[in-house]
Structure formats: C-alpha cells, structure tokens
Residue frames as a rotation matrix with the C-alpha (Angstrom) as fourth column:
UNK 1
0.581 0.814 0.000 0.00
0.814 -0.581 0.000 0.00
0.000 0.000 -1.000 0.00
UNK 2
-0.335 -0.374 0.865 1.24
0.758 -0.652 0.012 3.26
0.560 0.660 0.501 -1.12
UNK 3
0.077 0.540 -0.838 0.64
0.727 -0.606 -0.323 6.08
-0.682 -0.584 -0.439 1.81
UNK 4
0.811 0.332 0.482 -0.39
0.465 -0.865 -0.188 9.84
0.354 0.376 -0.856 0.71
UNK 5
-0.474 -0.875 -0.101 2.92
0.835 -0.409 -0.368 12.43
0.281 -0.259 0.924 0.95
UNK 6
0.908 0.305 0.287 2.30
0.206 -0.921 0.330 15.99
0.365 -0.240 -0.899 2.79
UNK 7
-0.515 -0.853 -0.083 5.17
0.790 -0.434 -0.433 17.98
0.333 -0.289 0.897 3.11
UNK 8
0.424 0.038 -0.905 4.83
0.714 -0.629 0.308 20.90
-0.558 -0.777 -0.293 6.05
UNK 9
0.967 0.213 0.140 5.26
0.247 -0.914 -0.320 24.60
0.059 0.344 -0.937 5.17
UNK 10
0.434 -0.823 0.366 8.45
-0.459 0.148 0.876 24.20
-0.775 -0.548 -0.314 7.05
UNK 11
-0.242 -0.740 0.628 9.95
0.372 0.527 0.764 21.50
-0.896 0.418 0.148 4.99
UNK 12
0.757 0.295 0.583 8.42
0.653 -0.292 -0.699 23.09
-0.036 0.910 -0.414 1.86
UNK 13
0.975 -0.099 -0.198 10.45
-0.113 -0.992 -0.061 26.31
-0.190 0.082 -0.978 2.77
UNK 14
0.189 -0.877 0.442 13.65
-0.189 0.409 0.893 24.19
-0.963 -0.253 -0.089 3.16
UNK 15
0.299 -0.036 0.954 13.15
0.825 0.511 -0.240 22.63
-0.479 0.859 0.182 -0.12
UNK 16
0.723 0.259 0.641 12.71
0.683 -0.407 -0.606 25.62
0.104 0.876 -0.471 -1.97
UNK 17
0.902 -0.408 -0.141 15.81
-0.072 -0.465 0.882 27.28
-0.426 -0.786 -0.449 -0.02
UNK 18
-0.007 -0.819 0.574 18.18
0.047 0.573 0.818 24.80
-0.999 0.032 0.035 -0.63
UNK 19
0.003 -0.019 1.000 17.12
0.960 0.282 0.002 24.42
-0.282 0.959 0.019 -4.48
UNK 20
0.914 -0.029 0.404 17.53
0.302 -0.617 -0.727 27.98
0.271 0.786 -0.555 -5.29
UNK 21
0.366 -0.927 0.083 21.08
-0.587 -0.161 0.794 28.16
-0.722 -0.339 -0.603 -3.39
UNK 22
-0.092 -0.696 0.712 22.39
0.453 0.608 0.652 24.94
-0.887 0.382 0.259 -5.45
UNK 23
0.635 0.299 0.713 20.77
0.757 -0.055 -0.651 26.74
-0.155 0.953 -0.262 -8.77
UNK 24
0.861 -0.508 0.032 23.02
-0.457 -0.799 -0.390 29.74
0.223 0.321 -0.920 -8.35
UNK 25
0.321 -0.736 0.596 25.76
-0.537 0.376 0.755 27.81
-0.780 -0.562 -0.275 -6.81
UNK 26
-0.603 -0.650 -0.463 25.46
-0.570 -0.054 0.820 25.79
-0.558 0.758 -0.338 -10.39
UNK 27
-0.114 0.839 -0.532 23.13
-0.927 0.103 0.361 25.31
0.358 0.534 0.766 -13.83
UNK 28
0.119 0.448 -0.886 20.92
-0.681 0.686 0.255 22.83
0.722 0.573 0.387 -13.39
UNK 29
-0.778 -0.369 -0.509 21.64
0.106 0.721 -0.685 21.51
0.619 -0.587 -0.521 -9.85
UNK 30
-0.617 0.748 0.242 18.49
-0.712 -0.401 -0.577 22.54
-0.334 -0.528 0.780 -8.40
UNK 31
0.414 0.658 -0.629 16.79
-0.886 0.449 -0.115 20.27
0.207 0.605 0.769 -10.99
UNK 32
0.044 -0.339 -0.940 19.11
-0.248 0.908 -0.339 17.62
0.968 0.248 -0.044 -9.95
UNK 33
-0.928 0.308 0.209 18.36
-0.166 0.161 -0.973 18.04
-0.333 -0.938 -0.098 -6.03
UNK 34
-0.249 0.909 -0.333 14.46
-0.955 -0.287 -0.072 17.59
-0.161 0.301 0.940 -7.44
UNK 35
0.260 0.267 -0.928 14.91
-0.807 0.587 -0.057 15.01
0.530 0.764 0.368 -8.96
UNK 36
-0.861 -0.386 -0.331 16.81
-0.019 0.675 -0.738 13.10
0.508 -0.629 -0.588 -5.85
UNK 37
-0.747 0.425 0.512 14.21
-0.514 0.120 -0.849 14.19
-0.423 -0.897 0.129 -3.59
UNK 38
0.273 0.955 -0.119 11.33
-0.959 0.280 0.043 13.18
0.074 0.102 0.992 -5.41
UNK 39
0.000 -0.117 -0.993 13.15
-0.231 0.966 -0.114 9.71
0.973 0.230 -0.027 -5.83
UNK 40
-0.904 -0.426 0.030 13.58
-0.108 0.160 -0.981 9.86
0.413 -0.891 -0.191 -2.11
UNK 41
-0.225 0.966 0.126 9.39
-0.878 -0.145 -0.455 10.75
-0.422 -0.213 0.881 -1.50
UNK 42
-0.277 -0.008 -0.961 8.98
-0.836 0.494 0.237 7.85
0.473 0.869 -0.143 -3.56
UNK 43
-0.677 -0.532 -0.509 10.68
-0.021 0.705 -0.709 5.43
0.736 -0.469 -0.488 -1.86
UNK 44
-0.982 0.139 0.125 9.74
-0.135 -0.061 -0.989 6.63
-0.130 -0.988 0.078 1.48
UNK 45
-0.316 0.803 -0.506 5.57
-0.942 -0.203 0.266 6.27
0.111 0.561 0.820 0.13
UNK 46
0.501 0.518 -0.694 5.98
-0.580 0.796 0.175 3.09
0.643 0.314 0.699 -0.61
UNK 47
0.110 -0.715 -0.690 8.61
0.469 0.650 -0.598 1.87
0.876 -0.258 0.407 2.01
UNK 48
0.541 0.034 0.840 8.16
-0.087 -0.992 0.096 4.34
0.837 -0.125 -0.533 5.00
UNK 49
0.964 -0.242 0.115 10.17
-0.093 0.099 0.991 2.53
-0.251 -0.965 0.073 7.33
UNK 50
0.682 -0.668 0.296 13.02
0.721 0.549 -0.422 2.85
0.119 0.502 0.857 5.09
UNK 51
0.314 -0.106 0.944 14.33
-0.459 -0.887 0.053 6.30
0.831 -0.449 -0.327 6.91
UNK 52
-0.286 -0.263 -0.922 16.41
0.713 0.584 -0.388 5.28
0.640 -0.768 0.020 10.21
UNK 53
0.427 0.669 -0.608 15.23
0.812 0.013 0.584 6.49
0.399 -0.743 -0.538 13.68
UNK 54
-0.164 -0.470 0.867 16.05
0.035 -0.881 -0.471 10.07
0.986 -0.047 0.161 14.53
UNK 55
-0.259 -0.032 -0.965 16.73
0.809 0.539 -0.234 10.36
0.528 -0.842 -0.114 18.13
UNK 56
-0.029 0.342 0.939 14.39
0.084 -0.935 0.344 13.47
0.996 0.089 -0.001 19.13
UNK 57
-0.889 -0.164 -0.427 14.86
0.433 0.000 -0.901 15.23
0.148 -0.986 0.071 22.31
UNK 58
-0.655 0.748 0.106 11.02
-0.745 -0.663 0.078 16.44
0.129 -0.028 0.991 21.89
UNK 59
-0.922 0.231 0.310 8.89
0.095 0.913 -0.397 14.14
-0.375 -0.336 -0.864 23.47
UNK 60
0.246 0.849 -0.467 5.75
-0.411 -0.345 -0.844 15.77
-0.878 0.400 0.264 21.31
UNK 61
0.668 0.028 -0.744 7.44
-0.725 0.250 -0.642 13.89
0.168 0.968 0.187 18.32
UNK 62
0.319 -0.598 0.735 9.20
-0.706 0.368 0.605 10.37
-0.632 -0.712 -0.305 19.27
UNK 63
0.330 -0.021 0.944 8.63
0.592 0.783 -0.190 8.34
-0.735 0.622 0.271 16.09
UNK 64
0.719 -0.122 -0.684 10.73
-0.672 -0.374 -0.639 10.96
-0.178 0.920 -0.351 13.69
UNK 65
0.644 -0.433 0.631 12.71
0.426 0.888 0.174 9.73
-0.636 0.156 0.756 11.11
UNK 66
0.496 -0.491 -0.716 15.51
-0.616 -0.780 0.108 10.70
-0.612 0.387 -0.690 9.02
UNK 67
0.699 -0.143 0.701 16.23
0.522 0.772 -0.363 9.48
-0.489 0.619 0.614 5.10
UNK 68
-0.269 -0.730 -0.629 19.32
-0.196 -0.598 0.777 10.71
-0.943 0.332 0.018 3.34
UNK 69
0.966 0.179 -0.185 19.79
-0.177 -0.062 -0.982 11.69
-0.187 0.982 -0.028 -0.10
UNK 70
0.673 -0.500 0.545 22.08
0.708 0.650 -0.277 9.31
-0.216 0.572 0.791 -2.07
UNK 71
-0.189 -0.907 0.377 24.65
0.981 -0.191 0.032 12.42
0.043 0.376 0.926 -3.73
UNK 72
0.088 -0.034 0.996 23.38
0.117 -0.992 -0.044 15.56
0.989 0.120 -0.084 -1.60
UNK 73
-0.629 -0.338 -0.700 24.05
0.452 0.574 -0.683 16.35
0.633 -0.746 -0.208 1.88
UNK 74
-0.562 0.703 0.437 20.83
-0.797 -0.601 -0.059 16.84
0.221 -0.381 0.898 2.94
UNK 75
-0.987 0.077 -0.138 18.60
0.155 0.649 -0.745 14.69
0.032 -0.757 -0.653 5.28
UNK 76
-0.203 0.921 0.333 14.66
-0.289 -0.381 0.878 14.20
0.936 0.082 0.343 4.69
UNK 77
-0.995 0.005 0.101 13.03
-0.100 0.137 -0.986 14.44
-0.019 -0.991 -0.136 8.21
UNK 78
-0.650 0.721 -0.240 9.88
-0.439 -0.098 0.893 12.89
0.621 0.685 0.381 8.48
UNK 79
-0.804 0.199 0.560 7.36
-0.451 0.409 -0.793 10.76
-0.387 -0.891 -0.239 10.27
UNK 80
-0.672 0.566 -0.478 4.32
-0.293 0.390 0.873 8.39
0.681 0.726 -0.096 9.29
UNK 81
-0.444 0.896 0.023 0.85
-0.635 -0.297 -0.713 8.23
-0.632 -0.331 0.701 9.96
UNK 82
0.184 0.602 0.777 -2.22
0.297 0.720 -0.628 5.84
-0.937 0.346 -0.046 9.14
UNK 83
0.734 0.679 -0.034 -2.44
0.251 -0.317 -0.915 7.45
-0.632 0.662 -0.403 6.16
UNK 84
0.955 -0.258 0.145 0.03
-0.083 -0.702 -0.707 9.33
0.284 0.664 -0.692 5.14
UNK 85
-0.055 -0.989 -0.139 4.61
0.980 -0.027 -0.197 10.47
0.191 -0.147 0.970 5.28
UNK 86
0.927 0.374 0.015 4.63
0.374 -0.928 0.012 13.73
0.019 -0.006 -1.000 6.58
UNK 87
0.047 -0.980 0.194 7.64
0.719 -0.102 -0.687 15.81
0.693 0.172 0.700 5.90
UNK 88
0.700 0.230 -0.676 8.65
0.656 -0.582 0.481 17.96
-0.283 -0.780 -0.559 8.53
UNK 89
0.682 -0.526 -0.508 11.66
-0.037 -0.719 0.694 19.21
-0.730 -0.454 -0.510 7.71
UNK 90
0.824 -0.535 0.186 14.90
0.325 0.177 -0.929 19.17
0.464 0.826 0.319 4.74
UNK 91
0.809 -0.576 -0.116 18.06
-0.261 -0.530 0.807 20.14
-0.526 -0.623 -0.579 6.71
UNK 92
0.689 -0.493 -0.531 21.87
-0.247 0.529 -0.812 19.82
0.681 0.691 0.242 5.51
UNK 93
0.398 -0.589 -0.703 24.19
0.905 0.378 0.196 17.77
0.150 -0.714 0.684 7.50
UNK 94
-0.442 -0.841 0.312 25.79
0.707 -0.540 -0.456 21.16
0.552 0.019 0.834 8.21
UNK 95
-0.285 0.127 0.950 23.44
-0.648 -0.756 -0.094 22.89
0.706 -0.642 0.298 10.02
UNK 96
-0.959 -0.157 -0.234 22.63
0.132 0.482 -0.866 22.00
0.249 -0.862 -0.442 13.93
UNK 97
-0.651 0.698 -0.300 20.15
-0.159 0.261 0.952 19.86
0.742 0.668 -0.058 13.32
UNK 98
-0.494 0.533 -0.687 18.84
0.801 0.586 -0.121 18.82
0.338 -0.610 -0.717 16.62
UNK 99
-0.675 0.489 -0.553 17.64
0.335 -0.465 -0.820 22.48
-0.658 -0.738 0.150 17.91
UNK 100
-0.468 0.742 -0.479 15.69
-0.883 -0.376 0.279 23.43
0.027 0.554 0.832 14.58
UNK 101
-0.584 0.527 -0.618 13.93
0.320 0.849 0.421 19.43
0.746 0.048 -0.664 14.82
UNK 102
-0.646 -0.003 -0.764 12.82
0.762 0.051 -0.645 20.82
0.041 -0.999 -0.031 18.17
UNK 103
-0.865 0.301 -0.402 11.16
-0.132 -0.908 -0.397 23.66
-0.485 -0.290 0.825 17.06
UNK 104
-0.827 0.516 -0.221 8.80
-0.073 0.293 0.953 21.42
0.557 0.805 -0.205 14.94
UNK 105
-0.792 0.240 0.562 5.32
-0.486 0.310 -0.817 21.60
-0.370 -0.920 -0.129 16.06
C-alpha cells in the first residue's frame, strides 16, 4: 500500500531554499536536487520505514525519522501516519540539526 505524501510549510520552505542556493551555486543543480528528492518521496511512500530512527529530544514527536539523499548532503526528516509520510523538515548535514527538529510543532 502506497501512503499519501504531505510535506509541512516548514519543509516546503527548506526545499525551496536549498534548491535555489544549489541553482546559483550551479546550472541545473536545483533540478538535480528535485529530482533526488522526489526519488527519495517515492521510496519513502511506498517503504516508509526505510528512513532510520532520529533520536528526538522532543517528546511531542518520538517516532521521527531521518532518510538521506544518495549524492546531496541533505537529510529528509519525516514521520508516518495511518495514512500518510509527513515531511517535517529538509536540513543539511551542516546545520545543527537537533535544535531546529525541536522547534517542529
């Protein structure tokens, strides 16, 4: 069974952050961070335990998870529901990840 994706405003803003930094940074890498993530949403859809356990010091979110992308350094942050993968977040391994998870409500 195939669950329903919802990416958060939050992880929406990441996305669209991160993909106009790599586009000026260089042609056509924005379209290739796209194109990982969506292969990553994919996956995670049809496979949602396929993200390893993110050890959250927020006890209002214990079951997050965290899938990497394959040839960016950027982490999808996420959790699952009956229904649905919710994205919460997009972070790169460079920023300090554990107080912005924390601010997720």
């Amino acid at each position: 069974m195939t669950l329903d994706l919802v990416i958060k405003s939050r992880a929406q803003q990441d996305v669209t952050r991160h993909a106009a930094y790599l586009d000026d940074y260089a042609p056509h890498a924005g379209d290739r961070f796209f194109g990982e993530l969506e292969h990553v949403f994919d996956r995670l859809t049809t496979f949602p335990a396929f993200g390893q356990p993110w050890p959250s010091s927020n006890p209002a979110h214990p079951d997050i998870r965290r899938a990497l992308l394959s040839t960016h350094r950027f982490s999808v942050f996420y959790w699952q529901t009956k229904k649905a993968v919710e994205v919460v977040r997009l972070l790169h391994h460079a920023q300090d990840v554990p107080p912005l998870l924390d601010q997720i409500r």
